[in-house]
Structure formats: C-alpha cells, structure tokens
N, CA and C atoms as a LAMMPS dump frame, in Angstrom:
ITEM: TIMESTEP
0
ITEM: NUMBER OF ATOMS
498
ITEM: BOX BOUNDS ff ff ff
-5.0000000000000000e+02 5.0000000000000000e+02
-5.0000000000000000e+02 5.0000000000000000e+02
-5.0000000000000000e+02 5.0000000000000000e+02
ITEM: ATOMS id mol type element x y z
1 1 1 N 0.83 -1.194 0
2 1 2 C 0 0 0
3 1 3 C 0.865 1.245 0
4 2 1 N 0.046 2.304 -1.04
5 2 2 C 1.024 3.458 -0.839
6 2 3 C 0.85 3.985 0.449
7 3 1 N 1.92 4.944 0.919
8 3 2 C 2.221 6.03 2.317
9 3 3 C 1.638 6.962 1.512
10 4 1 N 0.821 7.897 3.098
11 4 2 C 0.857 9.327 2.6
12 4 3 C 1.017 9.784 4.204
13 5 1 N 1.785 11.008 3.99
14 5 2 C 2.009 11.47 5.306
15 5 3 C 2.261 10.211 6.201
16 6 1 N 3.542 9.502 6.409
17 6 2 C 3.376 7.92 7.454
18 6 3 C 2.544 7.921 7.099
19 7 1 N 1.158 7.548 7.192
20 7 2 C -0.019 6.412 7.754
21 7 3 C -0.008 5.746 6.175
22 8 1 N -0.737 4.768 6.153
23 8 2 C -0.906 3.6 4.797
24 8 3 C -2.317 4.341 4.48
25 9 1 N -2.278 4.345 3.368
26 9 2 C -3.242 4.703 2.236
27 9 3 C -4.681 3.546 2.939
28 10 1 N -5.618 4.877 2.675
29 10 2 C -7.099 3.695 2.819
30 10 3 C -7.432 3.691 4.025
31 11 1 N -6.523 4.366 5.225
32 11 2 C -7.159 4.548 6.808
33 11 3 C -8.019 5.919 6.765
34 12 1 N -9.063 6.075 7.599
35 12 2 C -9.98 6.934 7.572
36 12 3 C -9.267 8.099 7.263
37 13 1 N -10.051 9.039 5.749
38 13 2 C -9.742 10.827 6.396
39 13 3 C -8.317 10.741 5.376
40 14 1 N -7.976 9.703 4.778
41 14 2 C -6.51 9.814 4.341
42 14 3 C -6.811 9.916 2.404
43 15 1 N -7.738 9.553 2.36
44 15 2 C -7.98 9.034 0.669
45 15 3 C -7.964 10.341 -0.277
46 16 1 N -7.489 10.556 -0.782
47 16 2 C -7.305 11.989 -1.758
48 16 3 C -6.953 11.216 -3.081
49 17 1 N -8.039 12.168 -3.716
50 17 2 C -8.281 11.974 -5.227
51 17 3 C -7.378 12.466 -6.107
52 18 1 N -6.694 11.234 -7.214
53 18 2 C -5.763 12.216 -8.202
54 18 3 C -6.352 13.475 -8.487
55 19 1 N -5.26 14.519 -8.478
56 19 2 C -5.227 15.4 -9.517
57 19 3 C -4.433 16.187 -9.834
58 20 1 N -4.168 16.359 -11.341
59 20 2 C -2.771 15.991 -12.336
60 20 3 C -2.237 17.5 -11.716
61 21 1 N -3.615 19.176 -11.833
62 21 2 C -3.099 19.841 -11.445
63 21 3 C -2.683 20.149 -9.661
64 22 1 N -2.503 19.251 -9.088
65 22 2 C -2.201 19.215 -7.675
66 22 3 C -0.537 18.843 -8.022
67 23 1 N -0.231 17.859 -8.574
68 23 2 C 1.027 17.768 -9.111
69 23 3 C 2.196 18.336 -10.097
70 24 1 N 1.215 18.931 -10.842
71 24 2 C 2.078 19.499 -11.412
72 24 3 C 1.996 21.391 -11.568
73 25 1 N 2.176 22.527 -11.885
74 25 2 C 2.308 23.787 -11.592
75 25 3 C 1.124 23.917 -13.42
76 26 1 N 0.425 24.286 -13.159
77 26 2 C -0.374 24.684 -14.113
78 26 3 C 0.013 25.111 -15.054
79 27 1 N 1.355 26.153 -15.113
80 27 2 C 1.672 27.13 -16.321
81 27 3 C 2.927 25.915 -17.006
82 28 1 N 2.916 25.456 -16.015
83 28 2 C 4.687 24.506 -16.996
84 28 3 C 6.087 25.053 -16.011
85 29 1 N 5.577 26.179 -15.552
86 29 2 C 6.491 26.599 -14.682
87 29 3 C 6.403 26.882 -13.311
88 30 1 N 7.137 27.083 -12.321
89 30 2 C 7.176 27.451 -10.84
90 30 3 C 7.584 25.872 -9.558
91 31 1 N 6.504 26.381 -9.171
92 31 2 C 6.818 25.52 -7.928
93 31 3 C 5.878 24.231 -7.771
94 32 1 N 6.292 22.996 -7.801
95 32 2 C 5.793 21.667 -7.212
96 32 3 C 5.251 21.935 -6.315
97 33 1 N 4.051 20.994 -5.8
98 33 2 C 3.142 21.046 -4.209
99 33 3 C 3.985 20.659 -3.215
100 34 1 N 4.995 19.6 -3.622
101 34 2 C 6.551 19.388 -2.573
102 34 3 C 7.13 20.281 -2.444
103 35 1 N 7.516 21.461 -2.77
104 35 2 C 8.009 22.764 -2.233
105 35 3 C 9.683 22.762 -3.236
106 36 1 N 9.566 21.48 -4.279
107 36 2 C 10.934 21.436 -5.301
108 36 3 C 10.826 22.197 -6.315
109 37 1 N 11.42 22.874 -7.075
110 37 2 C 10.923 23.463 -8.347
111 37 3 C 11.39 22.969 -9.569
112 38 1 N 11.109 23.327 -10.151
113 38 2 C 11.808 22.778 -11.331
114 38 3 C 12.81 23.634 -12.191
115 39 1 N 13.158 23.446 -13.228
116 39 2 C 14.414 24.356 -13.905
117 39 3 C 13.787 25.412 -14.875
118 40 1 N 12.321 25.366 -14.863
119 40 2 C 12.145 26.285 -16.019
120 40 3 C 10.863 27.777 -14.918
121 41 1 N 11.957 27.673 -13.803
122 41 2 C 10.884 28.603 -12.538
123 41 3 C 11.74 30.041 -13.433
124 42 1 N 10.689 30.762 -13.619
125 42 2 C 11.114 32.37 -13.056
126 42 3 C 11.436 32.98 -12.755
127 43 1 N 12.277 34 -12.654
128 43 2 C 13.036 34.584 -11.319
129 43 3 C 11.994 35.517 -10.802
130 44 1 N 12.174 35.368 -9.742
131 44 2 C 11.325 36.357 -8.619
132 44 3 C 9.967 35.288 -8.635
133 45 1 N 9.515 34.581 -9.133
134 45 2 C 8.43 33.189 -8.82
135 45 3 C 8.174 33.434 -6.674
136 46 1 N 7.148 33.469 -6.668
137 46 2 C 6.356 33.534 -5.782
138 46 3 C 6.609 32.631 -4.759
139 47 1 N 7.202 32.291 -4.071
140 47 2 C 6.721 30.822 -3.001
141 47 3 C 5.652 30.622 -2.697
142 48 1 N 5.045 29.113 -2.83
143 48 2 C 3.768 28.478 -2.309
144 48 3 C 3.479 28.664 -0.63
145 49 1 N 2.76 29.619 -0.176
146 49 2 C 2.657 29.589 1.739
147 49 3 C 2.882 28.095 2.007
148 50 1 N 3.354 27.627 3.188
149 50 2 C 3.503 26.509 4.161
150 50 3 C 1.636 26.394 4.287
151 51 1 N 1.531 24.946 4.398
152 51 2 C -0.299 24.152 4.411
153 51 3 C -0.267 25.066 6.118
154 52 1 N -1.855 24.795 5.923
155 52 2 C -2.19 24.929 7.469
156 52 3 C -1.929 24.047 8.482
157 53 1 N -1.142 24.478 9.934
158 53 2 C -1.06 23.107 10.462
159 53 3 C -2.432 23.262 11.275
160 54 1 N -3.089 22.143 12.187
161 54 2 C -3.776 21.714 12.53
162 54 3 C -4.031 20.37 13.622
163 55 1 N -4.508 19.865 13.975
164 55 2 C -4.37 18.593 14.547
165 55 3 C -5.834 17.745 13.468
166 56 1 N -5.523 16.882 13.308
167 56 2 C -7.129 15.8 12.429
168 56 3 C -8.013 15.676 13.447
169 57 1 N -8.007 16.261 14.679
170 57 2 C -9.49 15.783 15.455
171 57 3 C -10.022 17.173 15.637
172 58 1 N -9.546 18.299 14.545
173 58 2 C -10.406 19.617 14.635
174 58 3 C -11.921 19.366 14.374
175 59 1 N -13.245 20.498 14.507
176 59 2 C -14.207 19.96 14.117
177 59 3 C -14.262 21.051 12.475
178 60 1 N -14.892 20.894 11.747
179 60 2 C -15.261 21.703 10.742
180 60 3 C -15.044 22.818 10.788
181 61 1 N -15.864 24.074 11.907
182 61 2 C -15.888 25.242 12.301
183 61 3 C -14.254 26.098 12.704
184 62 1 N -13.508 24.908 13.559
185 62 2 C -12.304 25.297 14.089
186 62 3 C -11.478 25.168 12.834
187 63 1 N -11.541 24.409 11.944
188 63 2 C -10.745 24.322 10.462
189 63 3 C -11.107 25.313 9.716
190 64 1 N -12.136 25.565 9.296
191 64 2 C -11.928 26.925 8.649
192 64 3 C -11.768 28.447 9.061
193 65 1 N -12.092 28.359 10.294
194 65 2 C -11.651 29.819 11.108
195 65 3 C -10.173 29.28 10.987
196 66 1 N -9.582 28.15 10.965
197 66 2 C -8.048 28.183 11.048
198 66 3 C -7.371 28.549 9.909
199 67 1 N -7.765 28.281 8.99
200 67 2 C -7.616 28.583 7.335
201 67 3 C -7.865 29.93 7.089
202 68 1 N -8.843 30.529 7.422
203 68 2 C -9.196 31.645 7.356
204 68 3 C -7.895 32.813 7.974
205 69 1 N -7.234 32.572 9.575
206 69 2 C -6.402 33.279 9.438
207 69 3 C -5.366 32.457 9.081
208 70 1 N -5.227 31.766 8.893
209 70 2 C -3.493 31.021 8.254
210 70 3 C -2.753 32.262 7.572
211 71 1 N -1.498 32.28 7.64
212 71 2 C -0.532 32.827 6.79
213 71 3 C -0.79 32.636 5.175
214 72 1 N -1.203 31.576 4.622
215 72 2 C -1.257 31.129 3.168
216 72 3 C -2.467 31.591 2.789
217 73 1 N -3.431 31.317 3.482
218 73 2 C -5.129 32.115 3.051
219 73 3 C -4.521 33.511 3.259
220 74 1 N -4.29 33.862 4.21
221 74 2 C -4.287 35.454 3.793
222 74 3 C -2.84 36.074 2.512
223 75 1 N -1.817 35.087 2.304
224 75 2 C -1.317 35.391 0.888
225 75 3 C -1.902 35.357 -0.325
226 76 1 N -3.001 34.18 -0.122
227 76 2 C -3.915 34.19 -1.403
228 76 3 C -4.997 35.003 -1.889
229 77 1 N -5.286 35.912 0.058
230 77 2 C -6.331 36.575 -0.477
231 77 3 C -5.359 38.201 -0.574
232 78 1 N -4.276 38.181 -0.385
233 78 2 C -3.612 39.63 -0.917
234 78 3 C -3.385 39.181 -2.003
235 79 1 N -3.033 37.914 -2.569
236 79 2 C -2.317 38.632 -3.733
237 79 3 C -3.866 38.101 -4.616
238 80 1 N -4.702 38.031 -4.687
239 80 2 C -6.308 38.193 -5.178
240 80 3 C -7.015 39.637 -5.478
241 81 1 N -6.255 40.088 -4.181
242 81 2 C -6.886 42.077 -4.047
243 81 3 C -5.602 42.609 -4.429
244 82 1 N -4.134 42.759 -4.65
245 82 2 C -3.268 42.974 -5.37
246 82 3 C -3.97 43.183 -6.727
247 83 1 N -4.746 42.549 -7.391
248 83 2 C -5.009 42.496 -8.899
249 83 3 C -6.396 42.849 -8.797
250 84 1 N -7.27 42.164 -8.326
251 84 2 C -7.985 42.465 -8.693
252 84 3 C -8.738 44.236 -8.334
253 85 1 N -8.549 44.76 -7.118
254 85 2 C -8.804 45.982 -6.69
255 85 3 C -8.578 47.585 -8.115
256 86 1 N -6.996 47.436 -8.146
257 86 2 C -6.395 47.95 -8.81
258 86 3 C -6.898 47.755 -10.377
259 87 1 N -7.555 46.113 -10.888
260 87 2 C -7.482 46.34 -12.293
261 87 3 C -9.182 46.747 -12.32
262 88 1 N -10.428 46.322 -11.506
263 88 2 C -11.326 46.589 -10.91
264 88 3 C -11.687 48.329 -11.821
265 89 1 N -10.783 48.967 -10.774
266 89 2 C -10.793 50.512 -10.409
267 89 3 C -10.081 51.481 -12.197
268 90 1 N -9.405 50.33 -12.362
269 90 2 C -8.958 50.653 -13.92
270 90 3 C -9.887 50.658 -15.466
271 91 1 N -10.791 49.328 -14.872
272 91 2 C -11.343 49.069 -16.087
273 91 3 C -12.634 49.913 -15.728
274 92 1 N -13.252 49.929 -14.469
275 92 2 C -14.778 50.922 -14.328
276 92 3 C -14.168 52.593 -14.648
277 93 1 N -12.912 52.993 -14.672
278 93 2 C -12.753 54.628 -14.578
279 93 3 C -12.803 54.494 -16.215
280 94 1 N -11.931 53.451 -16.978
281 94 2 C -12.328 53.82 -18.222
282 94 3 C -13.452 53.538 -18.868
283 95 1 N -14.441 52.657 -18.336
284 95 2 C -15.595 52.873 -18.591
285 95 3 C -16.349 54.106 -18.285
286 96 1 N -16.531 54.281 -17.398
287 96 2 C -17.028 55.563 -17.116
288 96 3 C -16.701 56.875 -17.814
289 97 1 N -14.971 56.71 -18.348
290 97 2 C -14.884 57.627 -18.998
291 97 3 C -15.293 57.511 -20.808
292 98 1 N -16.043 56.487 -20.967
293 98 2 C -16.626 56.599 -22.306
294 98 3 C -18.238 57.028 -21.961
295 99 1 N -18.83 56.483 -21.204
296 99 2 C -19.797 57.222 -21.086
297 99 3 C -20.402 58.775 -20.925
298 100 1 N -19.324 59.174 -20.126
299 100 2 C -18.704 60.355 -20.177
300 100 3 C -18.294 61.177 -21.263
301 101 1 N -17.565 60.727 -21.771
302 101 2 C -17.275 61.485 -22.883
303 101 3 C -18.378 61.294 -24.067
304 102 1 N -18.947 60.454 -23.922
305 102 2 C -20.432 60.059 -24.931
306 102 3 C -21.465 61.335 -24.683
307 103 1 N -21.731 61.402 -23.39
308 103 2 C -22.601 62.46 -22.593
309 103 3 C -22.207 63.872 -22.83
310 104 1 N -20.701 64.172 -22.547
311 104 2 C -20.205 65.706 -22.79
312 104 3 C -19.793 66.246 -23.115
313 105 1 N -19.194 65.22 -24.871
314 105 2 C -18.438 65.711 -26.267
315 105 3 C -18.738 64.672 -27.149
316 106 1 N -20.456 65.047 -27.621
317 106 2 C -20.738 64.591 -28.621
318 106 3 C -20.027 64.8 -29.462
319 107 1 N -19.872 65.929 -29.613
320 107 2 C -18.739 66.298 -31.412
321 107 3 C -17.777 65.744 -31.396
322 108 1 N -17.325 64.768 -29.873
323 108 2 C -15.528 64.37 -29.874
324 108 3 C -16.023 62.974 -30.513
325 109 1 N -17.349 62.308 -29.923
326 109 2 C -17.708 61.128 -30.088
327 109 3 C -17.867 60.712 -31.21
328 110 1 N -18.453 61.949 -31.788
329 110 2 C -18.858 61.686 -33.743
330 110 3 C -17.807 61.823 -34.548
331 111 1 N -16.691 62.413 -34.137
332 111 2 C -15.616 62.021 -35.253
333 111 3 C -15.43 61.56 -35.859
334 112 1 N -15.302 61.695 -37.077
335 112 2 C -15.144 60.252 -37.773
336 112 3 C -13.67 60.103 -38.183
337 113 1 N -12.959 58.932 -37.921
338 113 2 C -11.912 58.873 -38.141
339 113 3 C -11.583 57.862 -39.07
340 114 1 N -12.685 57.306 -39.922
341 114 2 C -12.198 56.79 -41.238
342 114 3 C -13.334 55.783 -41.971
343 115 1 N -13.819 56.313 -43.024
344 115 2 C -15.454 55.789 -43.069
345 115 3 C -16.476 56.213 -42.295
346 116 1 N -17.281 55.068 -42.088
347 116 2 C -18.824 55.489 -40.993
348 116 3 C -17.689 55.381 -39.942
349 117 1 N -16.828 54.934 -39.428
350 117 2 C -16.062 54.379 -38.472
351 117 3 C -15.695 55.807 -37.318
352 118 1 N -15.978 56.351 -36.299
353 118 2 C -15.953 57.45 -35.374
354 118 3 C -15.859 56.944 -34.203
355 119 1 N -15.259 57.9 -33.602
356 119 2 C -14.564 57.853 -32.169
357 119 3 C -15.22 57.198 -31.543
358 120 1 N -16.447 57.143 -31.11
359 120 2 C -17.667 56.53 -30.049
360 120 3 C -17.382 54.699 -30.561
361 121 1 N -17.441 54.337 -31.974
362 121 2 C -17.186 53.512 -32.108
363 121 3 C -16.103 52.093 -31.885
364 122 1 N -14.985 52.74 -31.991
365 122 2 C -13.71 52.671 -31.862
366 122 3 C -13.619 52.4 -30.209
367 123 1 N -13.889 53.282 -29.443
368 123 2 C -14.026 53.428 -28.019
369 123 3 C -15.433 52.145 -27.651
370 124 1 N -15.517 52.599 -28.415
371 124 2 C -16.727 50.988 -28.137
372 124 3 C -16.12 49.38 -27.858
373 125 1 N -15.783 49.366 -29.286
374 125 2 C -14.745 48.431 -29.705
375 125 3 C -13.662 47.772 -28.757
376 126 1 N -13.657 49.24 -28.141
377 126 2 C -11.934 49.234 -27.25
378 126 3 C -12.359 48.637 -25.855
379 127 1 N -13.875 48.874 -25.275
380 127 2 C -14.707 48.308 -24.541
381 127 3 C -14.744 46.506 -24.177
382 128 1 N -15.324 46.244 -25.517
383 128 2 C -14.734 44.956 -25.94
384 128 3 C -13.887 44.412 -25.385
385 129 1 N -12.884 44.914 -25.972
386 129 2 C -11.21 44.59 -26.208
387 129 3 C -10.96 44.381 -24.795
388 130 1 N -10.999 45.735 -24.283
389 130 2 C -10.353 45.61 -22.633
390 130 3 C -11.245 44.739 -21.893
391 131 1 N -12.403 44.199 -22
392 131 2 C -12.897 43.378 -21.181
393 131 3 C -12.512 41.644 -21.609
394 132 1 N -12.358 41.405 -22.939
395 132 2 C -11.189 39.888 -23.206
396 132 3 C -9.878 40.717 -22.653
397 133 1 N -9.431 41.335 -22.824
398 133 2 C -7.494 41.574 -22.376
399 133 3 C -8.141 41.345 -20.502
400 134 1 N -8.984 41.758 -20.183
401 134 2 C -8.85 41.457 -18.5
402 134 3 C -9.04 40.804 -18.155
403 135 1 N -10.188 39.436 -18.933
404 135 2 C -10.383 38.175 -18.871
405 135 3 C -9.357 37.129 -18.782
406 136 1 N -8.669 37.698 -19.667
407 136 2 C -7.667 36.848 -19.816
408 136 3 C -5.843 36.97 -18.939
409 137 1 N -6.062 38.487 -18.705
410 137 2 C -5.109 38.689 -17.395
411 137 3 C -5.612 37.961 -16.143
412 138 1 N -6.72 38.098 -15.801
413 138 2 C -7.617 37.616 -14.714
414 138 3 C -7.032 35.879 -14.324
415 139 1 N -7.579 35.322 -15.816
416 139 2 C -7.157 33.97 -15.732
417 139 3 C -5.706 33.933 -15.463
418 140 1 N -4.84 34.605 -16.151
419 140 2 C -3.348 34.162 -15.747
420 140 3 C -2.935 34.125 -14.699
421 141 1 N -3.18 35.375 -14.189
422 141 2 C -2.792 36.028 -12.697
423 141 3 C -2.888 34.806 -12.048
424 142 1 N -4.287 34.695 -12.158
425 142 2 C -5.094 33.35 -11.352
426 142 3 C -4.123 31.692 -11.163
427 143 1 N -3.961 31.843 -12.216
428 143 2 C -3.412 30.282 -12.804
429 143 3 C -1.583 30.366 -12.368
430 144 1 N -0.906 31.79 -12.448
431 144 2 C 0.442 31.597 -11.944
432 144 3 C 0.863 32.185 -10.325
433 145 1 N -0.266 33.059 -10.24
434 145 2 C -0.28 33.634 -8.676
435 145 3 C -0.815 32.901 -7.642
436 146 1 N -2.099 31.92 -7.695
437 146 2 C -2.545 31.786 -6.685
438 146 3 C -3.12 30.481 -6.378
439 147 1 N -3.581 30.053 -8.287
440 147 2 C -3.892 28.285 -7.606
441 147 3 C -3.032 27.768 -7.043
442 148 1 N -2.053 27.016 -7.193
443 148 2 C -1.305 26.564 -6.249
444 148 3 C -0.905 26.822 -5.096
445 149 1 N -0.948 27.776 -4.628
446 149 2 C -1.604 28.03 -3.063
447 149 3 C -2.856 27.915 -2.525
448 150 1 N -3.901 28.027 -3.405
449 150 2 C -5.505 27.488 -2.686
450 150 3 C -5.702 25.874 -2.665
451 151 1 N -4.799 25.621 -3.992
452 151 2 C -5.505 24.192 -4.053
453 151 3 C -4.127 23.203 -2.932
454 152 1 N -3.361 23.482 -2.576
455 152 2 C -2.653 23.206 -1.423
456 152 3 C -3.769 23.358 -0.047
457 153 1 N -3.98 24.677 0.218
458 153 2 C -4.928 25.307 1.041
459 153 3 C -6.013 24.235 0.835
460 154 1 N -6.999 23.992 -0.018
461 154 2 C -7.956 22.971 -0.115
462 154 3 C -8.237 21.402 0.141
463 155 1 N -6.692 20.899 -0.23
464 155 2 C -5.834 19.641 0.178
465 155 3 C -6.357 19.373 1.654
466 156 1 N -5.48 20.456 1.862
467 156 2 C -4.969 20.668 3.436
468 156 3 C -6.502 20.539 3.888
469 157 1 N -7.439 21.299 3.856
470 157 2 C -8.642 21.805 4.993
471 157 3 C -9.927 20.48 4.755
472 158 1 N -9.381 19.894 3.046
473 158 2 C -10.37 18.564 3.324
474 158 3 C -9.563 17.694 3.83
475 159 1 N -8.11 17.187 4.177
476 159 2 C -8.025 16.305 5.019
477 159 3 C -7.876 16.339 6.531
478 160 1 N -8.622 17.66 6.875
479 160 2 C -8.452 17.856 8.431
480 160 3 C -9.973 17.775 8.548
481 161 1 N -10.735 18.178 7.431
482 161 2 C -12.503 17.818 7.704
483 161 3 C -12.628 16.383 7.809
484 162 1 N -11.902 15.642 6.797
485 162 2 C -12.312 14.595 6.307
486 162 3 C -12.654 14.082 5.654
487 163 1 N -13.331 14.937 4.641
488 163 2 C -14.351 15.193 3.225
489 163 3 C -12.859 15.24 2.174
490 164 1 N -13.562 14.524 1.416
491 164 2 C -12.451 14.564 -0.402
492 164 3 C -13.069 15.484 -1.281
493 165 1 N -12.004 16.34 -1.939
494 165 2 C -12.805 17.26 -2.918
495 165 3 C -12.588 16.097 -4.33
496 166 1 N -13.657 16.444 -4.871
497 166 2 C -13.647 16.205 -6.366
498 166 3 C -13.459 16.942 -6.955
C-alpha cells in the first residue's frame, strides 16, 4: 500500500483523489506542491505559503476559522486584491470615462476617423477589447499567482474535515 504522510493509504480521512493539477504547476512553470521546483521557474516566482497546520481531530468550524487566518489564506487573499482591486478601479474609470465622454463631447464622439467608423465607435470596440485583455489577465494572474496556493490550502482543509474534494 502506498504512504501518505506515514499512515498507509485507505485509513480513515486519508484518501485523496488524483489530480494531475495538484502535481504538477499549471503554467509549466514554478513551484511543485513538494516545495521542489523545477528548472524552467522564473526569477522572482512567488513561493507556495507553508499548508495549514492543525491537529485531524479539529471539528469543521475550528478548520476553517483556522484557514481563514493562516498565513497562506491570507497570501492568497492579498495577492487576489493585489489584482484584482487595482485592475477593478482601472477598467470601471475607463468605462465611465466613455460614457462620459459620450454624454459631454458629442462632437468628440462623432468624429469620424475613417469611413462610418468614429470615435464613439472605436471606443466601443476598445470596450470589448479591454474586457477579453482582463479576462484573460484575470485567468493568468489566477493560474500563476494563486492556484497553487488554494488548491494546497484545499488539500490541506479537506483532510483535516475529512471530506475529499472532487
């Protein structure tokens, strides 16, 4: 039988479900859930927080108030408001500033800057645009900043409940 943590695989509370991204770093690069890295890390690459410690006869309530202040939950939830606050506050000011400028320079809006094609449009367009470009920052951020610290974090808090995530 395989080991996990000492005890033999298959004793209560111990059974954890493959999964490929628990093992391996999502992007191709950084840090292993073993705390080894590999050769194609980053410089300046993030360290994964240390799991929550705990004792296994916590009840539910005492595990996630423990998680909750852990050192690693609260890295995951700064570096969550690191990005998201800041890009948040970026993408509503330039929204606002098309509406805005829609509202209090029509003549800037109607420009036409090549064909039917005019400023309002273009700025429309750009609307679009910046909401896939943040989608897709969103996801990265996500995928090189922080899963691998939640889903460590998640590991960790279902084998102190007891419960297996799927």
């Amino acid at each position: 039988m395989d080991k996990q943590d000492g005890r033999e695989a298959g004793e209560p509370g111990d059974v954890r479900f493959h999964d490929p991204g628990y093992e391996t770093p999502a992007s191709g690069r950084g840090e292993w859930h073993d705390g080894a890295t590999d050769e194609r890390c980053r410089p300046g690459h993030v360290q994964t927080p240390a799991p929550v410690p705990l004792p296994r006869s916590a009840s539910h309530g005492e595990v996630y108030l423990a998680v909750q202040r852990s050192g690693a939950f609260q890295e995951v939830r700064r570096r969550y408001r690191r990005f998201v606050v800041p890009a948040t506050a970026l993408f509503l000011a330039w929204y606002l500033a098309y509406v805005i400028a829609a509202i209090a320079a029509p003549g800037l809006m109607a420009h036409r800057v090549a064909g039917a094609l005019n400023v309002a449009m273009l700025a429309g367009l750009g609307q679009f645009a910046t909401t896939f470009l943040l989608t897709w920052a969103y996801a990265r951020h996500a995928r090189l900043r922080r899963d691998s610290a939640a889903l460590d974090i998640r590991w960790e808090t279902q084998e102190l409940t007891g419960r297996n995530a799927r």
